[in-house]
C-alpha positions in Angstrom: 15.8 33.8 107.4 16.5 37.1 108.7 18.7 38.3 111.5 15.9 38.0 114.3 13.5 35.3 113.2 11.9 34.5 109.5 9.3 34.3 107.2 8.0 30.5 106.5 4.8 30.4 104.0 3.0 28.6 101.1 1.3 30.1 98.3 -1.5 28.0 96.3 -3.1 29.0 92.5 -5.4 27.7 91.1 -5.5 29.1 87.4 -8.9 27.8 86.5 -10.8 29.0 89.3 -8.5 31.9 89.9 -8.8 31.0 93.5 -5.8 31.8 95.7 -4.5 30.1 99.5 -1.6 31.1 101.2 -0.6 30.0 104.7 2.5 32.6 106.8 4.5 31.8 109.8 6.8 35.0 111.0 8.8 36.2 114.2 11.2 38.7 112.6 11.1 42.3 113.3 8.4 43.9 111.3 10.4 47.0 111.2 12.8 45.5 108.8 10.2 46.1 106.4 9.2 49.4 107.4 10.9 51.1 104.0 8.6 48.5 102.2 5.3 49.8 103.6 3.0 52.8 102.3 3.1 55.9 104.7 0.0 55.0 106.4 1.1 51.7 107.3 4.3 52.9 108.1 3.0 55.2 110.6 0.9 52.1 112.4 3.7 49.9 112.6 5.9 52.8 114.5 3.5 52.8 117.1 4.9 49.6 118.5 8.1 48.1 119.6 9.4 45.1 121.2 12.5 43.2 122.9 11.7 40.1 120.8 10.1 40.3 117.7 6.4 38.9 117.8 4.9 35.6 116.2 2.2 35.7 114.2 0.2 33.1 111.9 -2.3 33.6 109.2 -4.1 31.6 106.3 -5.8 33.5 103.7 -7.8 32.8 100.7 -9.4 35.0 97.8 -10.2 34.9 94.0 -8.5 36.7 91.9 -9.9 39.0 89.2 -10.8 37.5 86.0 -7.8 37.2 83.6 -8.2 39.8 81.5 -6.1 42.9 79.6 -8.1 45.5 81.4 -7.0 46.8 84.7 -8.8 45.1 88.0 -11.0 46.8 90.1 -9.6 45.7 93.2 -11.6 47.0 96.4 -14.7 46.2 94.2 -13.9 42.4 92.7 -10.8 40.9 94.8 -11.2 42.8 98.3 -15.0 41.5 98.7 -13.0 37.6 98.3 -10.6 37.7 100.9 -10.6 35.2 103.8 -8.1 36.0 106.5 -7.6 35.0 110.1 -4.5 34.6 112.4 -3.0 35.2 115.6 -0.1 37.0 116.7 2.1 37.1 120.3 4.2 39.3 121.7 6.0 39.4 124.9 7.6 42.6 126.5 6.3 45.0 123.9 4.6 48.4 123.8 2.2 50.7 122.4 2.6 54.0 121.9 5.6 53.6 124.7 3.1 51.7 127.0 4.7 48.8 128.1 3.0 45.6 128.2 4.0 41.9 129.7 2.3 40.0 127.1 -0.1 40.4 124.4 -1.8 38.0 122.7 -4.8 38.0 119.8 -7.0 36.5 117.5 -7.9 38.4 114.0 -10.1 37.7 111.3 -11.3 39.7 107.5 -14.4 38.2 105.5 -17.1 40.0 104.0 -15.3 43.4 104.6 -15.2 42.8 108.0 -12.2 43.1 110.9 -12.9 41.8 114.1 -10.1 41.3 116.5 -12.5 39.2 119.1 -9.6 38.5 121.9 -6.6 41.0 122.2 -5.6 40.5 126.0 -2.7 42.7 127.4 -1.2 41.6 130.2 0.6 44.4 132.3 1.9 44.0 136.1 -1.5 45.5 137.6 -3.5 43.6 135.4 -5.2 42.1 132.3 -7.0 44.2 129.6 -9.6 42.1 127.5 -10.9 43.8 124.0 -13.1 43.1 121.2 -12.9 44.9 118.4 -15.6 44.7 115.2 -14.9 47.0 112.3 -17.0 47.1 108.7 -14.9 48.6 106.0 -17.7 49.5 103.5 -19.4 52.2 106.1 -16.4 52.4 109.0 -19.0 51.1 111.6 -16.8 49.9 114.3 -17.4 48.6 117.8 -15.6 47.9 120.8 -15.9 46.3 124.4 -13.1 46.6 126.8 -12.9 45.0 130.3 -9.7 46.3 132.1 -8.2 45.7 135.6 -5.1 48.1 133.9 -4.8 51.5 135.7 -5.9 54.4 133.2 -2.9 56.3 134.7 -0.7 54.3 132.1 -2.4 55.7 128.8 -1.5 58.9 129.7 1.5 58.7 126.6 -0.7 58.4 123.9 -3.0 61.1 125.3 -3.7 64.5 124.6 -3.4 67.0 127.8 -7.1 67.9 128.0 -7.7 64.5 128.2 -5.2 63.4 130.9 -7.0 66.3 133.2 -9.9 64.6 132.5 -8.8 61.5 133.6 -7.3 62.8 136.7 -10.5 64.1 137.8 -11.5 61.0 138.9 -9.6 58.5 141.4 -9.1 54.5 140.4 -8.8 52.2 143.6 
């Protein structure tokens, strides 16, 4: 328990087969952690903030590396393993300062692969749908965006040049 939500989870090993489960349950503030995190991830997470904290669910599985003295390849023998999918919701959030109503999605990782399939953002003008596909072993990535959300309100986490850009055109 923590002072704005908790962690509830279950962790399964099975030592013959090395094979690995785990099931978590959160809505505390991620940004309790933050200390925790490598830079990278630290930088990603301080891109959003919230008035509640959001809820998320996930249920993994992998196999671990054979049990042995010598020191695991990871990205090459564990990473190839792992089985991850979840969802997470947030309500009265933001990105990069944009404020949203509600956000809600659907993840998934297997076979190196990310793919978000459902984010929707809902914001008072309107409802942004993406789907988002991303293979780690060669960084091909796709998206597909259908948005009713005026562009006017990305204009935070853009660059000037691109905001003129953007204002060259006109959005009924």
């Amino acid at each position: 328990h923590l002072p704005e939500g908790g962690l509830r989870g279950t962790l399964a090993l099975d030592v013959d087969s090395r094979r690995v489960q785990a099931q978590v349950d959160t809505d505390f503030d991620l940004h309790i952690i933050r200390p925790l995190l490598r830079p990278n991830s630290q930088i990603w997470l301080s891109q959003y903030s919230w008035e509640h904290p959001p809820a998320a669910t996930a249920h993994a599985r992998a196999i671990l590396p054979a049990w042995t003295n010598a020191q695991p390849h990871w990205r090459e023998e564990f990473l190839p393993t792992v089985v991850l999918q979840g969802q997470i919701e947030a309500a009265q959030a933001a990105f990069r300062t944009i404020p949203l109503s509600r956000a809600t999605r659907h993840f998934s990782f297997s076979n190196l692969v990310w793919r978000l399939p459902d984010l929707q953002v809902t914001r008072p003008e309107g409802i942004l749908l993406l789907d988002y596909w991303n293979d780690t072993r060669n960084q091909d990535y796709r998206f597909e965006i259908q948005s009713h959300i005026d562009p006017r309100a990305t204009y935070p986490m853009l660059k000037p040049a691109e905001i003129r850009v953007l204002k060259d055109f006109d959005f009924g």
